[in-house]
TIFISE-966424 format. One record per residue (C-alpha): y negated, z negated, x negated; residue number from 1. Coordinates in Angstrom, 1 decimal. Layout:
! residues N
<site <Y, Z, X>, NUM>
...
END
This chain:
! residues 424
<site <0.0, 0.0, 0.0>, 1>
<site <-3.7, 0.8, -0.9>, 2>
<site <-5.6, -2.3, 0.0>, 3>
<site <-9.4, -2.8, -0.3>, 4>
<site <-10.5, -6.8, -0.6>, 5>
<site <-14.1, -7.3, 0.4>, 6>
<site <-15.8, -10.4, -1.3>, 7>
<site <-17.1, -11.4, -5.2>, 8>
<site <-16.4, -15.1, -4.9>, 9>
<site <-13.5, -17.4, -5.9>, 10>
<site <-11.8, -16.8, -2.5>, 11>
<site <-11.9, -13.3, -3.6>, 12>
<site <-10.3, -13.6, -7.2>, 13>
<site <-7.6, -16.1, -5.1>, 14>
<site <-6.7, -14.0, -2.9>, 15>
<site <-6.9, -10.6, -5.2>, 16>
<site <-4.3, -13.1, -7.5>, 17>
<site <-2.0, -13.4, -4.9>, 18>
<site <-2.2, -9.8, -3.1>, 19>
<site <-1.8, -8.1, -6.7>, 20>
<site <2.1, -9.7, -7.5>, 21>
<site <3.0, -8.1, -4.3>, 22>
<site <5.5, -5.2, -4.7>, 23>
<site <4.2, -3.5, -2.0>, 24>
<site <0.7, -3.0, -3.3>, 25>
<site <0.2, 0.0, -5.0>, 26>
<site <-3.9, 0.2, -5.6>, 27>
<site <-6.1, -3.2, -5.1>, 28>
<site <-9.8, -2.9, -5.1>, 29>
<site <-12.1, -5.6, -4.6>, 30>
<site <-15.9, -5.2, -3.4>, 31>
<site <-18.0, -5.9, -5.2>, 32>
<site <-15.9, -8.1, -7.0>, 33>
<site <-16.3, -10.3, -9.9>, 34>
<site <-15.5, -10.8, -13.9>, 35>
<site <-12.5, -12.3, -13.0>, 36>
<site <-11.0, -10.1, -10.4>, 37>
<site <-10.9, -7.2, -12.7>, 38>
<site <-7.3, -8.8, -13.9>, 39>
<site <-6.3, -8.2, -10.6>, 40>
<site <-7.3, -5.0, -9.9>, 41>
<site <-10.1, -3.0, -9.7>, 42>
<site <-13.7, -3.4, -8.6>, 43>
<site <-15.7, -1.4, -6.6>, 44>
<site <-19.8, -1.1, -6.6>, 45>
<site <-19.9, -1.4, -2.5>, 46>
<site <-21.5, -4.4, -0.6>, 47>
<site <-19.2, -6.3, 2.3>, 48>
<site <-21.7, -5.0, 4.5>, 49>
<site <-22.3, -1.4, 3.8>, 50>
<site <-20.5, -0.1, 6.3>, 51>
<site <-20.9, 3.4, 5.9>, 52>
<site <-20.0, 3.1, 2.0>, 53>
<site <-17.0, 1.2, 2.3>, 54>
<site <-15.5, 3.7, 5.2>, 55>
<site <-16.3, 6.8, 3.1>, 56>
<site <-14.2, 5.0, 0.0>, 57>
<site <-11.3, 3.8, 2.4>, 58>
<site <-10.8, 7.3, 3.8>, 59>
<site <-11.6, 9.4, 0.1>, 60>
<site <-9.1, 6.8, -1.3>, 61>
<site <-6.8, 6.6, 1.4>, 62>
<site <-6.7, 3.1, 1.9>, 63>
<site <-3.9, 1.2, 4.0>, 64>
<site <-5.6, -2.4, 4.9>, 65>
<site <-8.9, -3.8, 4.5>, 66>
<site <-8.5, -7.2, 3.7>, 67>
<site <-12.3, -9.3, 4.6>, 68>
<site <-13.2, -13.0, 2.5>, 69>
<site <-16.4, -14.1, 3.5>, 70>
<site <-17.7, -14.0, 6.9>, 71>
<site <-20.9, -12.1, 6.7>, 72>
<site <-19.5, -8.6, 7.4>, 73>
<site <-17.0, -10.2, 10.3>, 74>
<site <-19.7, -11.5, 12.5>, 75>
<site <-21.9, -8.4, 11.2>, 76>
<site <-18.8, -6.5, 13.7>, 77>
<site <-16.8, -4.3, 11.3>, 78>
<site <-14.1, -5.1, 12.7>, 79>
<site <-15.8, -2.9, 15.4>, 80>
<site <-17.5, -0.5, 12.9>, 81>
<site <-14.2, 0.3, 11.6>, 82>
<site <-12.3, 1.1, 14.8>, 83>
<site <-15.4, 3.3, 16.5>, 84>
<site <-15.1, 5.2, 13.7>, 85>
<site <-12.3, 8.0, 14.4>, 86>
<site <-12.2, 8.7, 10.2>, 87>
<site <-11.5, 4.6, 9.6>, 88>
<site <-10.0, 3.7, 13.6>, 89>
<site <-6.2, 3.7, 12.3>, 90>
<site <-7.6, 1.6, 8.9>, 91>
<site <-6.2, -2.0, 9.8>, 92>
<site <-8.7, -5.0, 8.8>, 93>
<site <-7.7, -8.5, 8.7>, 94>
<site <-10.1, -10.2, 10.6>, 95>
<site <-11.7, -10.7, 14.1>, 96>
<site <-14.2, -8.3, 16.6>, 97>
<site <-17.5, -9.0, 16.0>, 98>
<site <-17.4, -11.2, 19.5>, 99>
<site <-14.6, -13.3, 18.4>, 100>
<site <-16.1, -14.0, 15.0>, 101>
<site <-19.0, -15.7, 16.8>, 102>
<site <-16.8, -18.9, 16.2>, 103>
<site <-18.3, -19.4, 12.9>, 104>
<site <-21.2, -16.9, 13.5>, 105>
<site <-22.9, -19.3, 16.4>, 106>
<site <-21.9, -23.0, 16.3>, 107>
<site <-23.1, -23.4, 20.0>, 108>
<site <-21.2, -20.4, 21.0>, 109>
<site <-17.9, -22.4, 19.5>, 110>
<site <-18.7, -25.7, 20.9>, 111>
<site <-18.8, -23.9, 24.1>, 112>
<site <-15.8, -22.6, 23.5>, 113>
<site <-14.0, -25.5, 22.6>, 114>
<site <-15.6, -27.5, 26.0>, 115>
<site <-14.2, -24.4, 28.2>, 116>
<site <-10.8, -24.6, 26.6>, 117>
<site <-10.2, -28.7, 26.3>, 118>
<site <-10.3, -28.4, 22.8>, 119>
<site <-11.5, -32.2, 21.6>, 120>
<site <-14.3, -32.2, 19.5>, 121>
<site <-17.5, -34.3, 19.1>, 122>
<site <-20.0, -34.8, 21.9>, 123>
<site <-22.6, -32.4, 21.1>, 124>
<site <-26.6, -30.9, 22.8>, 125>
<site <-28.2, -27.6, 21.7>, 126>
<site <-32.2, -26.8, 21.4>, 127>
<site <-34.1, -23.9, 20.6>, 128>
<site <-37.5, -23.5, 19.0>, 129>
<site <-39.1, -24.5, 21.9>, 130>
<site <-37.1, -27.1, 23.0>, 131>
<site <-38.6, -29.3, 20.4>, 132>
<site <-39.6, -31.9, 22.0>, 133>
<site <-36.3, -32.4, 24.7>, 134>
<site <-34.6, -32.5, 21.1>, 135>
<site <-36.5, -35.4, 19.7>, 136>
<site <-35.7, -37.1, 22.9>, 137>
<site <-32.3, -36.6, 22.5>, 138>
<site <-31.4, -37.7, 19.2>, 139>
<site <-31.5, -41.4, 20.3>, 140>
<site <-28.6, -40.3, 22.8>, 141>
<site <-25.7, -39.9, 19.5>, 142>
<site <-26.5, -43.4, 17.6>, 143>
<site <-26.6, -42.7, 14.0>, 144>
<site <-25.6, -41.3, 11.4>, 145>
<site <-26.3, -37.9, 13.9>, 146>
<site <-25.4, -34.6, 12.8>, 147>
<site <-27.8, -31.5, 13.2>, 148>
<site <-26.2, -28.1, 12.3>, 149>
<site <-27.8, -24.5, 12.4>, 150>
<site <-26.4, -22.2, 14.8>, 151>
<site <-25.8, -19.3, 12.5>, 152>
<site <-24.8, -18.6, 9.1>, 153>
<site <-26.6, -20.6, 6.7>, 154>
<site <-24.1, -20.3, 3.1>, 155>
<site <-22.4, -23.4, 4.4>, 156>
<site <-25.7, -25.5, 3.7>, 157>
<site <-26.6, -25.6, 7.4>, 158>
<site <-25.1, -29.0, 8.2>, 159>
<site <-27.0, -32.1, 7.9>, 160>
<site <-26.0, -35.8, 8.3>, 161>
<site <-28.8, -37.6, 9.1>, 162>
<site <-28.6, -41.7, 8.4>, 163>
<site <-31.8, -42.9, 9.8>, 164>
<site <-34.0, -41.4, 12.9>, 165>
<site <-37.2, -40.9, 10.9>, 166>
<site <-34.9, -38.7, 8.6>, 167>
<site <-33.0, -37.5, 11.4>, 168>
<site <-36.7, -36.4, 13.8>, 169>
<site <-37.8, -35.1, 10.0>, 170>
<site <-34.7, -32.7, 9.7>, 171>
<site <-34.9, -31.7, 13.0>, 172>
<site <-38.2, -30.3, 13.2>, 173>
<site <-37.8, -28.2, 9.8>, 174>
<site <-34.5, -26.6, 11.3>, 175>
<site <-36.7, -25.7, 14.3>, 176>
<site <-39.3, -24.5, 11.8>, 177>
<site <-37.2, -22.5, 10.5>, 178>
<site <-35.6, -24.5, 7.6>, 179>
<site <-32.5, -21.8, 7.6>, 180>
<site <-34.2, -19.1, 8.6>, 181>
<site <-33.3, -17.5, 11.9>, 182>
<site <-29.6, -20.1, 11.5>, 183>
<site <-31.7, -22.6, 12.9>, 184>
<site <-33.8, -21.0, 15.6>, 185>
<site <-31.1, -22.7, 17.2>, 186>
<site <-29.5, -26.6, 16.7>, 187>
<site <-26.8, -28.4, 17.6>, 188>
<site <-26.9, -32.1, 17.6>, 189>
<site <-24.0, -33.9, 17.1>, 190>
<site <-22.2, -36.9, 17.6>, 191>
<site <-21.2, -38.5, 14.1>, 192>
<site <-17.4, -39.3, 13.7>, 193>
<site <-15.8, -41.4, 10.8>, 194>
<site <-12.6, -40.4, 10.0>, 195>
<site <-10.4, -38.1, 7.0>, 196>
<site <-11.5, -34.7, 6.8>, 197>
<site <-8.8, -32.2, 6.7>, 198>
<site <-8.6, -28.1, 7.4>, 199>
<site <-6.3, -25.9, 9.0>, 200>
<site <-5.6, -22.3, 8.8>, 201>
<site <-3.0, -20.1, 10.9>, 202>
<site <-3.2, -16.3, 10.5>, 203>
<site <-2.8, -14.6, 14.1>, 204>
<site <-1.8, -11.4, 15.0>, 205>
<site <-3.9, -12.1, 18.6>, 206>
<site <-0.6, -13.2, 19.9>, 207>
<site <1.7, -15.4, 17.3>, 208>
<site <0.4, -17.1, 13.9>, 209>
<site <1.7, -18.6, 11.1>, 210>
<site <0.5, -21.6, 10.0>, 211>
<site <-0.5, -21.5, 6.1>, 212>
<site <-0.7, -24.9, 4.1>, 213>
<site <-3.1, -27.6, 4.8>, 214>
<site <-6.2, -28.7, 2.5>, 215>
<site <-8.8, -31.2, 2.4>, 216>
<site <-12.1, -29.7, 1.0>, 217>
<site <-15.1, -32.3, -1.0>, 218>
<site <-18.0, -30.7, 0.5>, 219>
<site <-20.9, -33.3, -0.7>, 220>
<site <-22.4, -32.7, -4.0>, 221>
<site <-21.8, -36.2, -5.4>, 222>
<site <-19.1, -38.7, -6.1>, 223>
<site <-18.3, -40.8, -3.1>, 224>
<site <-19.0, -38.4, -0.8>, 225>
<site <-22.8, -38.6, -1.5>, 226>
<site <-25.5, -36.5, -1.5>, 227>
<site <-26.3, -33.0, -0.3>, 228>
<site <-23.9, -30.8, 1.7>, 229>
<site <-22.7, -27.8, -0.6>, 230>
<site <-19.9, -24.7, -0.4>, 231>
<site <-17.9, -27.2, -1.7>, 232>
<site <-16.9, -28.8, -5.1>, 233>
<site <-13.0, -28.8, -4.9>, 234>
<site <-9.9, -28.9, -2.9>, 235>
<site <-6.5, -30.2, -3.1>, 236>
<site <-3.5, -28.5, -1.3>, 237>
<site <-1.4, -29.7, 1.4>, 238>
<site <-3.2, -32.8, 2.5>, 239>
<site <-1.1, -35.8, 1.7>, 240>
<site <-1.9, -37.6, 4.8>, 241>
<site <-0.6, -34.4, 7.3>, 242>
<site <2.1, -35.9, 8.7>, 243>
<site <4.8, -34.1, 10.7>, 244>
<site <3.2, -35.7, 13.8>, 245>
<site <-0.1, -35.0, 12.9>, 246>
<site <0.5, -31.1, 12.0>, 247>
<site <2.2, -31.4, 15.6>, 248>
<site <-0.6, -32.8, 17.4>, 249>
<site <-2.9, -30.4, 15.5>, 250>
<site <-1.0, -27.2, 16.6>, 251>
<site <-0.5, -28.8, 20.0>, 252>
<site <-4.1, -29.9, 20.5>, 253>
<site <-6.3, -27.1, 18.6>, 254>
<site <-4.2, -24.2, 17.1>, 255>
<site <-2.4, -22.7, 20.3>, 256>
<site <-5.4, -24.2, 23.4>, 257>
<site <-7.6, -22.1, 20.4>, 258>
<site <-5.0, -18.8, 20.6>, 259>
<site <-5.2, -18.9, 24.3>, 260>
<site <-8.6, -19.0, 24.8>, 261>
<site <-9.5, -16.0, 22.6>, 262>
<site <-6.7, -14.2, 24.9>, 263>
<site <-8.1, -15.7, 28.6>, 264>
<site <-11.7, -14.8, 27.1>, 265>
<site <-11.1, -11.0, 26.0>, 266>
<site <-11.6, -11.9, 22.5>, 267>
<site <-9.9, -9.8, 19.8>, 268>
<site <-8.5, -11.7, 16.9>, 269>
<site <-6.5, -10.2, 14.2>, 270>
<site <-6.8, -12.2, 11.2>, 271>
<site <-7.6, -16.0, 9.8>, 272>
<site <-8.6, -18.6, 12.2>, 273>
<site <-9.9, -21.6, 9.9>, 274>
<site <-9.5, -25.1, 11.6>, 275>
<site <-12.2, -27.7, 10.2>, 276>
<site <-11.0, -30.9, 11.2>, 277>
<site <-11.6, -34.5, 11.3>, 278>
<site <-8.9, -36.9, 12.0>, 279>
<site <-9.9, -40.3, 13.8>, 280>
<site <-7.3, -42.6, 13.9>, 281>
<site <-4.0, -40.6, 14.4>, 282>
<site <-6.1, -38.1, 16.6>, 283>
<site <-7.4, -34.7, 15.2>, 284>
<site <-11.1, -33.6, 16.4>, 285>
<site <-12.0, -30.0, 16.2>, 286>
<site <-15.5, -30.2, 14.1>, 287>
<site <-15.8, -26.4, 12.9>, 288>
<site <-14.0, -22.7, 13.0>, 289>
<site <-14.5, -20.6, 10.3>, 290>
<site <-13.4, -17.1, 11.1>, 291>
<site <-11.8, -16.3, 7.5>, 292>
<site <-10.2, -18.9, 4.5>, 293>
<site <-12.5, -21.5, 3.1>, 294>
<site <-13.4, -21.6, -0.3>, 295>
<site <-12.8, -23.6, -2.9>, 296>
<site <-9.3, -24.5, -0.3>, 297>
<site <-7.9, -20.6, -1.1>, 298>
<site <-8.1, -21.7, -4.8>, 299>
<site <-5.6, -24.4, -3.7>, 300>
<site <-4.0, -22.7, -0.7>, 301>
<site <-2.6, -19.4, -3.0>, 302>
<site <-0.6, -21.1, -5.4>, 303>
<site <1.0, -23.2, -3.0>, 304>
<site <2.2, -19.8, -1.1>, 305>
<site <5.8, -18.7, -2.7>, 306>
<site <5.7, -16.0, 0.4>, 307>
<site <4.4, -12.5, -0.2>, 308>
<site <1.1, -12.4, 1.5>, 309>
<site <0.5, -9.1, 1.6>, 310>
<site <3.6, -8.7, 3.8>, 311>
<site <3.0, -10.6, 6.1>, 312>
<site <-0.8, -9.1, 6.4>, 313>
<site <0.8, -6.1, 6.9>, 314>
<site <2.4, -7.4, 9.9>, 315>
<site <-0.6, -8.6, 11.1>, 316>
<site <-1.3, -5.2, 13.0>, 317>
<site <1.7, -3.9, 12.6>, 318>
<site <4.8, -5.8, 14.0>, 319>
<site <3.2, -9.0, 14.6>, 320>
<site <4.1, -11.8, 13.4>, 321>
<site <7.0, -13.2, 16.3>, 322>
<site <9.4, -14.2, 13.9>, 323>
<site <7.2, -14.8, 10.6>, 324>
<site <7.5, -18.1, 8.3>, 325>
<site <6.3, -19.1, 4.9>, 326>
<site <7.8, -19.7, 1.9>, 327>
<site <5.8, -22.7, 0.5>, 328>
<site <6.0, -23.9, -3.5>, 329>
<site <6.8, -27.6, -4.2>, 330>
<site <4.2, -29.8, -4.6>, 331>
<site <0.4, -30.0, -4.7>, 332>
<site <-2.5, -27.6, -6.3>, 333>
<site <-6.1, -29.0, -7.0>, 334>
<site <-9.0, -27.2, -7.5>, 335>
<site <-12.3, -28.6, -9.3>, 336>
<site <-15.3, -26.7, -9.2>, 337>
<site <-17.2, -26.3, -12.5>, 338>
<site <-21.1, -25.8, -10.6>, 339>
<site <-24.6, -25.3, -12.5>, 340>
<site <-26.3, -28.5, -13.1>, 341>
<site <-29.1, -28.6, -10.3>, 342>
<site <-27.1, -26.9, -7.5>, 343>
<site <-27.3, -26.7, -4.4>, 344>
<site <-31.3, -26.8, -4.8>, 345>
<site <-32.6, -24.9, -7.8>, 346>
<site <-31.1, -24.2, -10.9>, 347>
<site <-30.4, -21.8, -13.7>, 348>
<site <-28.3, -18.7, -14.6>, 349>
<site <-27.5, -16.4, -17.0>, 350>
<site <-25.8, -19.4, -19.2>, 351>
<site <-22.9, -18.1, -21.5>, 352>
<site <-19.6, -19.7, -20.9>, 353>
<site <-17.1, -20.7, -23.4>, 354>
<site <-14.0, -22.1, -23.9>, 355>
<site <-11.6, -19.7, -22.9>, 356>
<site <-9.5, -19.7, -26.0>, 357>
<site <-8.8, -23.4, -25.4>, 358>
<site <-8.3, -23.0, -21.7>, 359>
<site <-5.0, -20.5, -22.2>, 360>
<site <-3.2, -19.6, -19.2>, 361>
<site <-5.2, -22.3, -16.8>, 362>
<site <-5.2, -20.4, -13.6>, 363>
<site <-9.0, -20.6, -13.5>, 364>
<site <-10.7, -18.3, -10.3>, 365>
<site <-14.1, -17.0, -10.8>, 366>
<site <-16.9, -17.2, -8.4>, 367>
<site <-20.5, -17.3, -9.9>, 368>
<site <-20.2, -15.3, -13.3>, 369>
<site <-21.1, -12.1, -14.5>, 370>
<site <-21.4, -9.9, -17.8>, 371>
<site <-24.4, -9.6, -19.9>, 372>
<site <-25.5, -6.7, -21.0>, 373>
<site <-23.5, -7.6, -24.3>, 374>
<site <-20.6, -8.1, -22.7>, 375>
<site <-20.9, -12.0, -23.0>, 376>
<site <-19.3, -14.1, -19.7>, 377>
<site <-22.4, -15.5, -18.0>, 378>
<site <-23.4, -17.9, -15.2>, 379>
<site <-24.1, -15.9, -11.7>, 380>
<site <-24.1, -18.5, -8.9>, 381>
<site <-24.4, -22.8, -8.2>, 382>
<site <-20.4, -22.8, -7.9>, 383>
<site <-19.5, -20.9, -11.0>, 384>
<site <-16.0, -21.3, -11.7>, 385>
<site <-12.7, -22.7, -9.4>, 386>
<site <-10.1, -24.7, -12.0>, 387>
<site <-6.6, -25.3, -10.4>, 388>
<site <-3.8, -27.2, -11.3>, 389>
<site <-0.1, -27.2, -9.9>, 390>
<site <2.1, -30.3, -9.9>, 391>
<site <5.4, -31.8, -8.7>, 392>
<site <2.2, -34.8, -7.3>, 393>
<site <-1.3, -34.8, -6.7>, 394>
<site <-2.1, -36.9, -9.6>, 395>
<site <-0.5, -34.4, -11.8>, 396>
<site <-2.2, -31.5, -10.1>, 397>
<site <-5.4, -33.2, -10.5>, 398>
<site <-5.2, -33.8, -14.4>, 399>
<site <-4.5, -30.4, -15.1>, 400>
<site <-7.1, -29.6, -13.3>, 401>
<site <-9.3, -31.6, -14.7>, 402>
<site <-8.2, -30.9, -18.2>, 403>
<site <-8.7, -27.2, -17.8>, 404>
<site <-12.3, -27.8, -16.4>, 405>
<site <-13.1, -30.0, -19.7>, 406>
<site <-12.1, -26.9, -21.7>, 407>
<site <-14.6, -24.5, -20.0>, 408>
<site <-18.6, -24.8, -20.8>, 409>
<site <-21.8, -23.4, -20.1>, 410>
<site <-24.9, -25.6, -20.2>, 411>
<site <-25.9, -28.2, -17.6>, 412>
<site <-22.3, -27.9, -16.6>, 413>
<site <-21.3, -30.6, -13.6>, 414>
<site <-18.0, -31.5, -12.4>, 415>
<site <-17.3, -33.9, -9.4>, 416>
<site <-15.0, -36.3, -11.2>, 417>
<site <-13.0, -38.2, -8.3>, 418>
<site <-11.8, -34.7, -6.4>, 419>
<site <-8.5, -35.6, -4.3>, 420>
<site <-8.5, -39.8, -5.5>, 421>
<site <-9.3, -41.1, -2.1>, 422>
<site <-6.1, -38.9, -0.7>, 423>
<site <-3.8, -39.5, -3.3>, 424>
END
């Protein structure tokens, strides 16, 4: 098979890993790309979201799937753009219509969704720009900490956990200002709920799925779970925790409802459903969909994942997937993000890395790096590398990890330093 990834992240260079041992790919290009995915196969000068460009390649280079990571160009519809196009209609790609992909693409729209279908989640209110005022009477309504979250896209930086109201009626009116841009023309206010984070992710065929291995992503820059929300800064792979009866209740109480209310609603969904959960108690709560894999959890979710993926994408608009399972490897993967010093807010780029000499065969996943001019490996992006280790337990996942992070440097480097403790 031909097979076109679209993405330039460390998602990407996961998934790229994993598609390229597949004996039935023939021809992998990734778009755009990065540094590291060129060990995988081979990159392509085309955005995510150039439409146009990417069906001209697909049909001069006869491509067989289009495979989608990030969500921009799913809730951009070209799932849609693909199949209105007689040249591209019989090109499969993994992911959902441009209606169904408004589970990550509008946060009110999902809520909604999850209320119509008895889906539990958090007790939630929405206000637009001009609802200003009916929001700031509100907030007293969800105790504190309250969470506000931007409607629409906002690189995973749209989610604020507000301790105090002055902070809280602060945050509030910036995201109304405009804060995230036209993400926040419209909030969500959100009830608060303390419990273990966990996610989810079941690929669908619009009729079965197959559940892949659970993670639990560290989305807070600082130790402890402190400080601002980022794309997050590692991942460990399955979640300890997940219990038999949890996964159960999960499936039971958010995977299938989820399934069958995309079917009742007329939503198309071909692709990866991501589940961002908190668990309260023994009880799962339904906080987020994401409407492809998360990142930095594909860094951990790959390796675990002895099953050819590739195969069973294939199925995903071909056979279905009645029938399916997945092989899964023994015991855990971790993945520690090595970010530039000053992310999320401002910081620098351009900064040479080194250390690959020492770091061997670490299964290290790019995601903000580039090549100078000179050739030289360079700093591209806040989250710049993904390093993952595989272990018969967590703690030995972790340290290898961690030792192949210490190995790799650029300047101002930072490292979280107690990813996956509090679930070992």
């Amino acid at each position: 098979m031909n097979v076109l990834l679209l993405g330039s992240g460390g998602r990407e260079h996961a998934l790229a890993w994993k598609i390229a041992q597949s004996p039935l790919c023939s021809k992998l290009w990734i778009a755009p790309g990065n540094p590291g995915t060129t060990g995988c196969g081979e990159n392509v000068a085309l955005s995510p979201v150039d439409f146009d460009g990417l069906k001209a390649f697909c049909t001069q280079k006869k491509v067989d799937l289009v495979v989608v990571g990030p969500e921009a160009p799913l809730v951009a519809g070209i799932v849609d753009n693909f199949s209105a196009d007689p040249a591209t209609a019989d090109i499969p790609v993994i992911g959902p219509t441009r209606d169904a992909a408004q589970l990550e693409g509008s946060k009110s729209f999902a809520k909604r969704f999850m209320l119509r279908h008895g889906i539990p989640t958090a007790a939630y209110r929405e206000f637009n720009a001009g609802q200003l005022e009916q929001a700031l009477a509100a907030l007293p309504e969800f105790g504190l900490p309250v969470v506000l979250k931007a409607d629409g896209l906002a690189a995973g930086k749209g989610v604020l956990i507000c301790p105090t109201q002055t902070e809280a009626e602060s945050e509030l009116r910036a995201m109304l200002a405009g804060k995230f841009g036209e993400a926040s023309t419209t909030v969500v206010l959100e009830a608060f709920l303390t419990g273990r984070e966990m996610s989810v992710f079941a690929l669908s065929d619009g009729q079965n799925y197959v559940l892949l291995p659970s993670a639990k992503d560290y989305k807070r820059i600082g130790e402890g779970d402190s400080g601002l929300n980022t794309g997050g800064m590692g991942a460990v792979c399955p979640v300890p925790f997940a219990s038999p009866g949890l996964m159960q209740r999960i499936e039971e109480r958010m995977v299938r409802p989820t399934l069958e209310g995309l079917k009742k609603d007329g939503l198309v969904y071909q692709g990866f459903i991501y589940f961002g959960l908190m668990i309260v108690g023994d009880n799962p709560f339904l906080i987020e969909y994401n409407c492809r894999l998360g990142d930095p959890e594909t860094q951990a979710v790959m390796p675990m994942i002895k099953s050819d993926l590739l195969a069973l994408l294939a199925r995903v608009s071909g056979e279905g997937l009645k029938g399916a399972s997945l092989q899964l490897e023994p015991g855990y993967a971790a993945t520690v993000i090595l970010a530039s010093g000053g992310y999320p807010d401002t910081y620098q780029t351009g900064l040479e890395i080194s250390g690959w000499s020492q770091a061997g065969d670490s299964l290290v996943f790019h995601a903000g790096t580039a090549l100078s001019p000179d050739g030289r490996l360079i700093t591209s992006g806040g989250r710049v590398l993904a390093s993952t280790g595989r272990g018969g337990s967590l703690t030995d996942a972790l340290q290898q990890a961690y030792a192949q992070a210490g190995k790799l440097n650029f300047e101002k480097k930072f490292i979280r330093k107690d990813i996956g403790f509090d679930a070992i």
